[in-house]
Each structure stands twice: as structure tokens, then as C-alpha cells.
Phi, psi and omega in degrees: 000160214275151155262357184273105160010097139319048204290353180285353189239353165268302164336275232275338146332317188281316188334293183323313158307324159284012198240343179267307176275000131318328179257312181272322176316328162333306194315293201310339133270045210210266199335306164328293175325284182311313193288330170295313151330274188288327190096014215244180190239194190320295201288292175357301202272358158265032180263348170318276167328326212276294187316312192287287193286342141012281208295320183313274174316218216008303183290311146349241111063279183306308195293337185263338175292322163314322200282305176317296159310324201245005175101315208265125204265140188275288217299289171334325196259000148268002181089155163270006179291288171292342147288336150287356164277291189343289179307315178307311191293349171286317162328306202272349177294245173021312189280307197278299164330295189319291218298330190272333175296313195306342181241002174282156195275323199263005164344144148209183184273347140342300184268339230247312165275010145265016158275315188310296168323320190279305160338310187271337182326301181292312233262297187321282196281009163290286198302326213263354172282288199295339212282283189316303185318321165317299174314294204308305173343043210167202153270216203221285206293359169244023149329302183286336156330281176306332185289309188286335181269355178291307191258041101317305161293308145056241187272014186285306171320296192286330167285346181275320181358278182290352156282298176340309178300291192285348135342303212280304198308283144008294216076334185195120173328281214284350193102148181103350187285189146295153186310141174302121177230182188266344146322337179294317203278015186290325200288322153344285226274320171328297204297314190301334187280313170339272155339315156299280203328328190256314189281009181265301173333311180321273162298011165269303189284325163359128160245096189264127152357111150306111180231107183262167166212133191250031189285180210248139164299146169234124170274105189237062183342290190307316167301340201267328200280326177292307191273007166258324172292325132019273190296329172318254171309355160295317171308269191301334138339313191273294186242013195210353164306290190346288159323298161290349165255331151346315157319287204236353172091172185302006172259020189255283163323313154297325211264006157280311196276292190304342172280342178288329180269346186262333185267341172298290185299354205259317158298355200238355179260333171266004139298350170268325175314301171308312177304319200307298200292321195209108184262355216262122169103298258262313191053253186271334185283002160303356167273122180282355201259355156304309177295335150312307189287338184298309201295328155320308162319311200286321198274317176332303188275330165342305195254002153285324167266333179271007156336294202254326161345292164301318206274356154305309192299314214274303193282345159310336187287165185292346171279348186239029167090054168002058193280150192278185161288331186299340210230005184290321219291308167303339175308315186295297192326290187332294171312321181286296118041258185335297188299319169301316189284333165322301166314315166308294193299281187332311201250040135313309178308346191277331208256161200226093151210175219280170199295300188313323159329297167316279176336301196269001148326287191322291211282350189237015168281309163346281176297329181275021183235334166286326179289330179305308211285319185287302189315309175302313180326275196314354194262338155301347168104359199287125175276114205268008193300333194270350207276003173304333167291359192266315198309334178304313190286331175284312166323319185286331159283331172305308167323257174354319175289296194307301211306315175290349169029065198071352177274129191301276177005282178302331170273299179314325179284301184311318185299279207325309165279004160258340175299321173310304175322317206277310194305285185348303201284330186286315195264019170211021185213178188197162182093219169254007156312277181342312199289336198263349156318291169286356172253345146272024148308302189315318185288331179283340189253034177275009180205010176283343209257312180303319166297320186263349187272312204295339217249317187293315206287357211304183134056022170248021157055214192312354184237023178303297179315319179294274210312316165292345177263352165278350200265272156030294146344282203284062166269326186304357176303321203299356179274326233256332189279311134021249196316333185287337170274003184253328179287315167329308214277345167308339171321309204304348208263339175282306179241061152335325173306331191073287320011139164049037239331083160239232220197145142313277212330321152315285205302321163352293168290023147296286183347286173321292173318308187298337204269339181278305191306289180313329183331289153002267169301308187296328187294316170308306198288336205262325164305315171317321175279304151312329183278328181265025170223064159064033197232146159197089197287342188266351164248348157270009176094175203241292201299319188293341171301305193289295199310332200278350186223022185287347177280344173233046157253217224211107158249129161248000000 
């Protein structure tokens, strides 16, 4: 194979990765829109989420049960060339739904959330496609090189995203635009189908590297049978709330969302439990620290999305300037904005030049990665004069980064007890301490996905690959945590009064705080599991870790 970057076959490979942090960064003005649009309430309007990372596990999930029954790893033995048309054409049904429910008279929010589905569906076998495909574009050692510049372009999609949309939605950043309809977004959706349809068209004519694997599939009955019960209360989160709560009313609906978190987690603890007893069946989860990490995952990606998800609901209220939706999108942009800078700071560790070097990376990648995020914002009309103040926040990650010095452990735990902190200060506070409090979870949960994978994956030999399409899955928090911070915040419609004197809708982010304090607690307990099998990743370093996981990691 050539060893030199193919970039013209690279170009057009990334697009995609911008179509992923573009569509889910969206959401977060999106939700707002629907719930208002539709008439829906808190939870209601996170199913939107629920629907998007839903698809992810489910398309995950269908592919490996495909592989498992028939022998056959499906995806290897259709390319990833082909798995990416594949996946776009799957998109593009989804886009073209989408653009066709938008001039019906008769739209509900139903279809609107299997457009969602069918999107992400297709976004699942892309990523599970492009990443390796990525590596291949190449040598093996400047693999992580592309990948990083993939999730650049990226995080170029989540920061542009949530203008765009609310552009499209609007008419206008400053206000004053048109009314909002659901009709606005046909033109959005056209272009996005559009847009699969020519980069598939692409790679179909394309004469792209065949990139194969010849590792042997593992039937592993008890995991697939854990990750099927699973599925079960997802299903119907997804597609059978309407129907339960009809049943039963809002006590139908919490006891839907919590029992769908209770039955996650609960399977997965007694796949660590069992595996103890029995490893035959089990595959990569007879490792606890695999099964540690799924649920890390699960909670990871949960409060990364319900963080900004929530936080329409949350800045309509009178303690946070009673902002309309029209005017949320820089907020979102911000957040997302963040997780680039974190990602931008991270891979300063990929480049092999001397510590000081590094060092002075750290403290100055940071900012010129908050300045990109202020320049669009301002070339959009936004007025950014207050957002200087988020620089205090980008400092404490910088702290964080020196401190932590390459080590998973220590950074994950460091992030992790600063995000609490960050909650902690949003929820006992109001205004734009508080909005900028909570919108740097975002800078904090930007280097946690890196941290939890080296760590689930460590030590699992021949079942690394198994292990990463389990880790993987559990992209399902962002279906499941969401809706649970959105039913808290439905107390208000019940309890005007509020809580602690706040709002629920405020009080909500308990929800983050619980879910960052395990983050917290998991750095610990998974160094502890490690440790008793000879692993001790923070005195063997962070690039030997980033080697064990630059072929899987996770853009959004």
C-alpha cells in the first residue's frame, strides 16, 4: 500500500465526520423548537435524543448479532468502502423523511423521531465504517494524525451546527426572523440528503483501498443475550412511550425512563457478577473492567448530551433571562465549542516534540481554539462581549491538563471532580454564573471518552475488538439520560413551587452532578481492578494507552 496520505480520498472521507458533529450538536436547538412546535413537554422533547443515540446501539447491536449468527464479520466481508455507501444511503432515506414530513400537514412528532432514527442508524455503520478506513488512507503511524484531523473537522460540525439550524429554523441569529414551522427545515434536510447522495455516489466510483480484518468473530451467547434484554426497554423508550403514557400518565412515564436505567444498569452488573462464577459465554465481558467501562460510557455519553440538551428548557426560565429558543443556538454552539477545545488540547499528546514544547502547547492551544469558537459566533451577529468570561474556565482545564500529565486515571478523575464542581456552582447559583458553569461540563467532558476506553479495553487480549463494539453500545446513555433530566424538570408543571428555591427545571442538573461523581468514583474503582492484573496505566503513560485505542475512538 502507497505510505503516503491519499488526501484527495481523505477530503472526502471526513465530510462525513462533519455530518455527525453537525446533526447531533443540532439537536440541542432542535428540541426546543419540537417541544414548542409539537406541544410537548420536557421529557417528551428528549426523545428526540433518545431516538438519535437509540440507533447508534440498535445499528451496533443488529451488526454484531448479524456477524455472530452467520460466522461472518458482515461488515469485513462487505468493506468499509461499502459500508459507508451503505450507511449514507441509509441517511439519506432519513434526510428525505425528514425534508417530506416538513410540508405535511399532518407531521407528528413520531415521524419526526424515525427520521431522527433512520439518521443516526445510517451515522452508526459510517463511524463503524470510516474510523478504520480512516487509518488505512495511509502508513499505520500517522493513522492517529488523520483521526484527529477527522475529529477536527468534527468539531468544526458541532460548532457550526447549532447556527446553522437555528438559522434555517429562525432566519436569524439576533432575532426578528421568521416565524418558527416545521417547514423551515425542508431546505436543511434536502441539502443534507443531497449532500449523502454525492459523497456516496463518490465512493462508489471512487478506486479506494480495500480494508479488511481478519480477525476470528467471538460467540459470546450471555453478552448477546444481556445486550438483548437491554434492548427491550430501549425499544419502547423509543417507540412505545406515546402508548405508556396514555396508560398510565406521568407515573407511567418516569417509571419507563427509570426502569429503562435500572434494567441497563442492572445487566450489566450482573454480567460482572456472573462472569466472576462462570466465564464460558460471557467473551469480552468476563473482564470487569470491560463491564465497568460500558457503564462509564453509558453515563459519559448520558451527561454530555443531557448537559445542552436541557439547557433550552433551562435558559427559558426567569432565573436564566427568560431566553427564547431563537436566541439559544450561541449557548449550544459554546458547549459543543468546548468538547473542540478539550479535543484540540488532547492531541497535543499525539505530536512527539519535547515537554516544554508540549507545555506550552497545553496553555496556548486552548485559547486559539476558544478564539475560532468567538470568531464564528461574531461573524453570525452574536454578541459575544460576555462570553470572555468562559476564559477563567478554559484556564482550569489548562490546570488540569499540566496536572494530569498524560495519565488516564488522573485525568479522568481530575475532569470528573471538576465537572461536579462546575455543576455544583450552576445549581446553587443563577444567571450567567450559573449558564457558564453549566456549559463548561462541556470543556470537562472533552477528553473523558479517551480516558474510559484505554481503560475498559486494557487487558483484554484477543477480545479487544468485541470489547470496543460493547463499549461502543453504550453511546445508548445519550438515549437514556436525557429523558430522565427532562422528567425532573416536568415537576414544575405539577410543583410551580419548586424546590430549594429554584425551578426543577434548575434543580435538573442533579442529574449531571450524579452522573460526573460516578465518572469520579469509576477512575477509581477500574485503577483498583487493574492494578490487581498487573496494569497500571498512569505509570505506563498516556501514548501507550492512545496506541491501544486510536483505531476506536468515538466522534460526535
Amino acid at each position: 500500500m502507497n505510505q503516503q496520505t491519499k488526501w484527495s480520498q481523505f477530503g472526502t472521507l471526513i465530510t462525513v465526520f462533519f455530518f455527525w458533529g453537525f446533526v447531533a450538536a443540532s439537536n440541542g436547538v432542535f428540541i426546543p423548537f419540537c417541544k414548542t412546535h409539537f406541544h410537548l413537554d420536557q421529557f417528551e422533547s428528549q426523545l428526540i435524543d433518545s431516538a438519535f443515540y437509540g440507533a447508534y446501539f440498535f445499528g451496533s447491536l443488529i451488526l454484531y448479532m448479524l456477524s455472530a449468527f452467520t460466522k461472518v464479520d458482515i461488515l469485513n466481508k462487505m468493506g468499509y468502502k461499502n459500508g459507508i455507501i451503505v450507511g449514507l444511503a441509509i441517511s439519506v432515506i432519513g434526510a428525505l423523511g425528514m425534508a417530506f414530513i416538513s410540508t405535511s400537514a399532518n407531521a407528528t412528532f413520531a415521524m419526526v423521531l424515525l427520521c431522527f432514527f433512520v439518521i443516526a442508524l445510517g451515522f452508526s455503520l459510517q463511524q463503524t465504517s470510516a474510523q478504520p478506513f480512516a487509518i488505512a488512507m495511509g502508513s499505520q503511524e500517522t493513522g492517529a494524525h488523520r483521526l484527529n484531523m477527522a475529529g477536527g473537522i468534527n468539531s468544526l460540525g458541532t460548532l457550526l451546527g447549532p447556527l446553522i439550524v437555528s438559522f434555517v429554523l429562525f432566519g436569524s441569529l439576533k432575532g426578528g426572523g421568521t416565524e418558527p414551522t416545521l417547514g423551515n427545515i425542508k431546505t436543511l434536510y434536502l441539502t443534507l440528503a443531497g449532500l449523502f447522495t454525492f459523497v456516496a455516489v463518490f465512493f462508489a466510483v471512487s478506486k479506494l483501498p480495500r480494508v479488511t480484518s481478519d480477525e476470528k468473530i467471538e460467540t459470546s451467547n450471555k453478552a448477546m443475550t444481556s445486550l438483548l434484554i437491554i434492548a427491550i426497554p430501549v425499544f419502547m423508550l423509543i417507540f412505545l412511550n406515546k402508548w405508556v403514557v396514555t396508560q398510565f400518565g406521568d407515573d407511567g412515564k418516569r417509571g419507563l425512563i427509570i426502569g429503562t436505567l435500572l434494567i441497563t444498569i442492572g445487566v450489566l452488573v450482573n454480567a460482572m457478577v456472573s462472569s466472576r462464577k462462570n466465564k464460558e459465554g460471557w467473551g469480552a465481558m468476563q473482564y470487569p473492567q470491560l463491564v465497568l467501562g460500558m457503564i462509564a460510557i453509558f453515563v459519559y455519553v448520558g451527561v454530555e448530551v443531557t448537559v445542552q440538551s436541557n439547557m433550552g428548557a433551562l435558559l427559558k426560565t426567569p432565573d436564566f433571562g427568560s431566553i427564547n429558543e431563537k436566541y439559544i443556538s450561541p449557548f449550544i454552539s459554546l458547549y459543543w465549542g468546548s468538547l473542540m477545545i478539550g479535543r484540540w488540547t488532547g492531541a497535543v499528546s499525539v505530536f512527539d516534540v519535547s515537554k516544554n514544547t508540549k507545555r506550552i502547547l497545553t496553555a496556548v492551544v486552548p485559547f486559539l481554539a476558544f478564539g475560532v469558537i468567538l470568531l464564528v459566533n461574531w461573524s453570525q451577529g452574536t454578541d459575544i462581549s460576555n462570553f470572555s468570561v468562559y476564559a477563567v474556565c478554559i484556564a482550569v482545564l489548562v490546570v488540569a491538563f499540566i496536572y494530569a500529565n498524560e495519565k488516564p486515571v488522573t485525568m479522568l478523575f481530575t475532569v470528573s471532580l471538576l465537572a461536579v464542581i462546575a455543576m455544583l456552582i450552576g445549581l446553587f447559583t443563577n444567571g450567567e454564573v450559573a449558564k457558564y458553569a453549566f456549559i463548561s461540563g462541556g470543556l470537562f467532558c472533552s477528553v473523558m471518552w479517551p480516558c474510559i476506553f484505554s481503560l475498559g479495553v486494557a487487558g483484554l487480549g484477543k477480545y479487544t475488538s468485541q470489547g470496543s463494539s460493547f463499549l461502543i453500545m453504550m453511546i445508548l446513555g445519550g438515549a437514556v439520560i436525557p429523558p430522565l433530566q427532562g422528567a425532573v424538570c416536568d415537576i414544575d408543571a405539577t410543583s410551580p413551587g419548586g424546590i430549594m428555591g429554584t425551578t426543577y427545571t434548575h434543580f435538573s442538573y442533579i442529574v449531571p452532578i450524579a452522573c460526573f461523581a460516578y465518572l469520579a468514583w469509576h477512575a477509581l474503582k477500574t485503577r483498583k481492578v487493574l492494578k490487581s492484573q498487573g496494569l497500571d496505566f498512569d505509570n505506563s503513560g498516556w501514548r501507550r494507552s492512545l496506541k491501544k485505542i486510536q483505531n476506536y475512538p468515538l466522534i460526535l
